[in-house]
N, C-alpha and C positions, 0 to 999 in steps of 0.2 A: 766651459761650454764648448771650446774650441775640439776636445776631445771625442767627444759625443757619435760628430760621423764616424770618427775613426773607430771608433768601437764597433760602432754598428758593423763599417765594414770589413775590419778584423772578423768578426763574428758570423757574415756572411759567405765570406772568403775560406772560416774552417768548416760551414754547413757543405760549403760547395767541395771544396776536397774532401769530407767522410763521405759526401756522395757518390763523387767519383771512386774513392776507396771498395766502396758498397758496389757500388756498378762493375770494376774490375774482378773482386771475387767473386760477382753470380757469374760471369764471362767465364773464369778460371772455371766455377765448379758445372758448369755446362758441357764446357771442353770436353773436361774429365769426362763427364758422364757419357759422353757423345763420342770418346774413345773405345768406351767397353761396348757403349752400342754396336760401332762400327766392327769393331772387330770378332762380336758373336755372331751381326745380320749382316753383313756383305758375303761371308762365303758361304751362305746358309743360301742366298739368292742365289749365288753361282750356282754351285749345286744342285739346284732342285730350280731352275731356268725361271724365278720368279719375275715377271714383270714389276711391279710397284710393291713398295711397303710404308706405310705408317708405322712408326714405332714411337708410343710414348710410355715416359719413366716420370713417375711420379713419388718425387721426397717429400720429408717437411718441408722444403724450403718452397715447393711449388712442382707443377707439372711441365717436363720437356718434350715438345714433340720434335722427332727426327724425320724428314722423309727423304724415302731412296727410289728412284727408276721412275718408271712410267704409269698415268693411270689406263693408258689406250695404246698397244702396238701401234694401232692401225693409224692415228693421228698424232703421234709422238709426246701428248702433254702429261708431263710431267706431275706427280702425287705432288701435293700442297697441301695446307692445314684443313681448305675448305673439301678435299675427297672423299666421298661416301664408298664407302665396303660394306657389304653385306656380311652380318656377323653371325649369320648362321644361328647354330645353337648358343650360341652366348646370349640370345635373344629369351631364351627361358631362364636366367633369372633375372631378367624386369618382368616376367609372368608370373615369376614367384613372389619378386617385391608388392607385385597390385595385387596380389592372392593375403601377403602379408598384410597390405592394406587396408583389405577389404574386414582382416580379421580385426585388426586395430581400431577400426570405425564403427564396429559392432555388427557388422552386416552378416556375418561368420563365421565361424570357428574352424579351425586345419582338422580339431577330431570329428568332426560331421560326417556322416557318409555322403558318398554324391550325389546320392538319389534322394537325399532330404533337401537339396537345392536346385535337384532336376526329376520334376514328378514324373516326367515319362519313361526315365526308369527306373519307378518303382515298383519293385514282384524281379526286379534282375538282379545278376551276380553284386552291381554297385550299392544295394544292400547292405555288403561288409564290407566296402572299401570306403576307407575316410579319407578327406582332401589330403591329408598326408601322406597316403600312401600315393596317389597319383603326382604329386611334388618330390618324392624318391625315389620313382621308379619302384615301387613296391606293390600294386593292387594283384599281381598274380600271373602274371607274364603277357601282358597286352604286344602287339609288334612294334618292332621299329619304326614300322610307316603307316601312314592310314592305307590298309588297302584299297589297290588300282581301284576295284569295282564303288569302292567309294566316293560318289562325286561333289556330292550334297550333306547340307544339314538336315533336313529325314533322312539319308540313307546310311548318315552317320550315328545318329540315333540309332536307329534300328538295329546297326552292326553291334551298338554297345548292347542292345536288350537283350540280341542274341547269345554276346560274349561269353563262354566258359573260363575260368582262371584254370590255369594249367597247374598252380600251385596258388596253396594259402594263404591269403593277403597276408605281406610281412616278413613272408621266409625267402623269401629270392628277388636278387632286386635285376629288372630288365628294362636297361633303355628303351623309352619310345616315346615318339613323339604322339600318339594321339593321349598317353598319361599327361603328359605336361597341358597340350591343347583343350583337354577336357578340365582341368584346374582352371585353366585361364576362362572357356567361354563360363562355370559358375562362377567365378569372383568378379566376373563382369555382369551379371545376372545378379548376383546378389546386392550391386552395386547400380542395378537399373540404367543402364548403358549401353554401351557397345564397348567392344572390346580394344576399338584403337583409338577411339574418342575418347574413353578413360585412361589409356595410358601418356596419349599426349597432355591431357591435363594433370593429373594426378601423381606422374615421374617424372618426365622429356620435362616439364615446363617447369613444375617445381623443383626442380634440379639444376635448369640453366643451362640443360641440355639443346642447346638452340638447332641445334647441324644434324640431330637424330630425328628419322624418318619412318612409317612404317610402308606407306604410302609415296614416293618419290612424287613431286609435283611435277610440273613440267618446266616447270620457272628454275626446275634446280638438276634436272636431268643432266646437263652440261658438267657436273661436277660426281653424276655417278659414275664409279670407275668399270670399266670394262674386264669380267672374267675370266679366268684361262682355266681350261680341264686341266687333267693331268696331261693327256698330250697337244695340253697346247692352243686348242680350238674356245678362239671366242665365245660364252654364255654367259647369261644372266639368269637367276632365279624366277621360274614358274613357279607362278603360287598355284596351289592345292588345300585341300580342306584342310580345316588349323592353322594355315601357314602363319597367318599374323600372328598365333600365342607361339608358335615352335620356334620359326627360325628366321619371322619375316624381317626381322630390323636392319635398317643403315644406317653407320656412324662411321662419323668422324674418331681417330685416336686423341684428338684431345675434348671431346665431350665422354668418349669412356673412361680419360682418365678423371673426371668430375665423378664421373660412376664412381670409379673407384675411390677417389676420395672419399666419397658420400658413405662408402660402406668401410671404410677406414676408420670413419667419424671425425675427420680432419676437415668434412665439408659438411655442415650441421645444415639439416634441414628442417622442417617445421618438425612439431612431435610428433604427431601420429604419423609421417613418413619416414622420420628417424627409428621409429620405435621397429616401424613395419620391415625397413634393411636391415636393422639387426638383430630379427626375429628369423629372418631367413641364413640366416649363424650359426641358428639352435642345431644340435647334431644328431640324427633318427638312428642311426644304423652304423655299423661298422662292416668296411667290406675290406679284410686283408688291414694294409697300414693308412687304408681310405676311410673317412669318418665322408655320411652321406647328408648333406643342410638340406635345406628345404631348394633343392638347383644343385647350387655350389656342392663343391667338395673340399675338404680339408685333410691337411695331417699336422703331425703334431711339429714343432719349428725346435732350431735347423733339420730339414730333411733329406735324405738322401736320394738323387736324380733317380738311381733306380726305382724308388719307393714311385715319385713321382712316372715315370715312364710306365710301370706298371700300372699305378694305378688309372692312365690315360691311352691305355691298351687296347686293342682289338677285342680281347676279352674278356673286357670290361664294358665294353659300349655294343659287344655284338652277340655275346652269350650273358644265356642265368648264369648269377652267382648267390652263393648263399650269403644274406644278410643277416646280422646279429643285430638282435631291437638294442637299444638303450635306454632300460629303463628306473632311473623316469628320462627323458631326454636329455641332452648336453647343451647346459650354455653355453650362450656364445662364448668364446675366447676371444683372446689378442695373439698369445705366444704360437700362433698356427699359419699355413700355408695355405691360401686359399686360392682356387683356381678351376677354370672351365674353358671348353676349349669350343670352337663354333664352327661349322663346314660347310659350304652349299658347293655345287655342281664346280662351281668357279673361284669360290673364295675360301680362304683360311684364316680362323684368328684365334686367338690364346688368349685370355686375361688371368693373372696373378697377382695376389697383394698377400704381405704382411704385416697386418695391423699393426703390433708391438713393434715394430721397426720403422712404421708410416716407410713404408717403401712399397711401391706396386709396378707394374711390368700390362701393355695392351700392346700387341703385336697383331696388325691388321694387313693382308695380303691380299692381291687380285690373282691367287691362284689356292687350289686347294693339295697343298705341298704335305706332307707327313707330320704327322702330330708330333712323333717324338721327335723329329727336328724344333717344333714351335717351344714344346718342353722344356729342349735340350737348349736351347738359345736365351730362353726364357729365367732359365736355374744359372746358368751363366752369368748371364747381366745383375740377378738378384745379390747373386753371392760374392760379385765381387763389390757390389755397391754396400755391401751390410758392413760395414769395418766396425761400428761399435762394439765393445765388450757386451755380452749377455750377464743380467744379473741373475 
């Protein structure tokens, strides 16, 4: 009987040292990671005169955030976990997740036209254009902004009724932001809402996305980070028509990498929003060594930085290109590179993940700095972190 404590505390005594054990190797493997961080994002800042950066790397083993520099020249404080970035166009695929959504719930279908979900234009060009096409940049060459003269939702409308396709829905794929913003205002119509009251409920909150914003409160202003252009000059994001489905969000780098987990599938979420992230996977179009999701973009895994740089190009994002359908569409994958990159006046961000690897990459900046640097730093990090053999 006299034994008995002693056992117990032999027995406590080896719990507490595999702990400590277990605690020194996630320290070790943090390091590590936070080596190759440092040494892809410190002379990427130099360089391109970045104020602050959030950088999180997300393994199996869990997600690390890094941060570097400042979120405000002008009052010196410092990026921390709690920093809102504006993430630009990374903000359309959570417009594509609620569009998957809304299809998973029954409310829609991606092959509908849009004028079957929005009667006022119908007898217009959106006739032949199906939710899909406006989720790949394919309905027929829409611009890249809503134009100036555009201020409102009648004058947005109207501008769609008027719309001619410069080419036929499907053969040329051309970024823009009123394709994406027009997916977003129907799957928030189909889903009888508004379009940020459904996404705070339906992704942000079922996600655990706590620190993502579309709307900054005032209670949390204090933690949004302050801008820089290219040369320099303090901005923030004015919003304009669609801005909430385009490019309105802020986050934090460690709620995107929950994103990215969630679409990894290492972060399970109910079914029908499990089903809806990896529906926006399926792959429409091939443009070059670019495979075009419903947002996202992919290519095929290990890739080459040039493929990547290319296909994250000026001429990719600012001219037609011809698009090759797939048909019938591409399922999701794992063995692929997936990545989108975000820009406003004042911010820069990148996200990438490798599902079959469970490895991902969110690089959040208060400056809007060159893409193929976010890329270039981005392919970096990925590939030296991948050391498994491929089967």
């Amino acid at each position: 009987m006299h034994f008995r404590p002693l056992v117990f505390l032999l027995a406590a005594l080896a719990s507490v040292c595999v702990a400590v054990e277990d605690g020194n190797a996630a320290d070790e493997r943090r390091s590590a990671i936070k080596d190759v961080v440092d040494e892809a994002v410190r002379p990427m800042m130099r360089q391109h005169g970045i104020p602050g950066m959030a950088v999180a790397v997300v393994t199996r083993d869990g997600s690390h955030v890094f941060n570097y520099g400042v979120a405000s020249r002008e009052s010196g404080k410092p990026v921390t976990d709690e920093t809102l970035f504006e993430i630009g166009s990374v903000s359309k695929t959570f417009t594509a997740t609620l569009a998957a959504y809304a299809q998973a719930s029954g409310r829609l279908s991606l092959s509908d036209s849009a004028s079957k979900h929005l009667p006022a234009l119908n007898g217009s060009a959106f006739d032949k254009v199906s939710l899909v096409a406006l989720g790949t940049h394919t309905p027929g060459g829409l611009p890249l902004q809503v134009p100036d003269a555009v201020t409102n939702t009648d004058e947005l409308i109207a501008y769609f009724r008027t719309w001619k396709p410069a080419y036929a829905p499907g053969t040329q794929r051309t970024y823009a932001n009123p394709s994406i913003g027009l997916l977003g205002m129907i799957a928030a119509g189909s889903m009888d809402g508004d379009f940020e009251s459904l996404m705070e409920d339906k992704v942000f909150r079922a996600l655990g996305l706590n620190r993502t914003r579309i709307t900054v409160p005032n209670s949390d202003l204090a933690n949004y980070a302050r801008g820089y252009t290219k040369a320099g000059e303090p901005t923030r994001m004015k919003p304009g028509v669609l801005w909430r489905e385009a490019y309105g969000i802020k986050s934090t780098a460690g709620d995107l990498a929950r994103f990215v987990a969630a679409n990894m599938g290492t972060l399970v979420a109910d079914r029908t929003l499990q089903r809806a992230i990896m529906d926006t996977h399926t792959g429409y179009f091939r443009i070059g060594a670019m495979t075009q999701d419903l947002i996202w973009e992919q290519y095929a895994y290990p890739v080459d930085r040039a493929d990547l740089l290319a296909g994250n190009s000026p001429k990719i994002s600012l001219e037609a290109n011809p698009a090759t359908r797939i048909d019938p569409p591409q399922p999701p994958r794992t063995r692929v590179w997936i990545n989108k990159t975000g820009s406003t006046g004042g911010f820069g961000a990148y996200v990438a993940y490798i599902p079959d690897r469970e490895l991902g990459i969110v690089l959040l900046a208060n400056k809007n700095y060159p893409i193929d640097a976010r890329v270039t730093a981005a392919h970096q990090v990925l590939t030296r972190l991948d050391v498994r053999p491929m089967h």
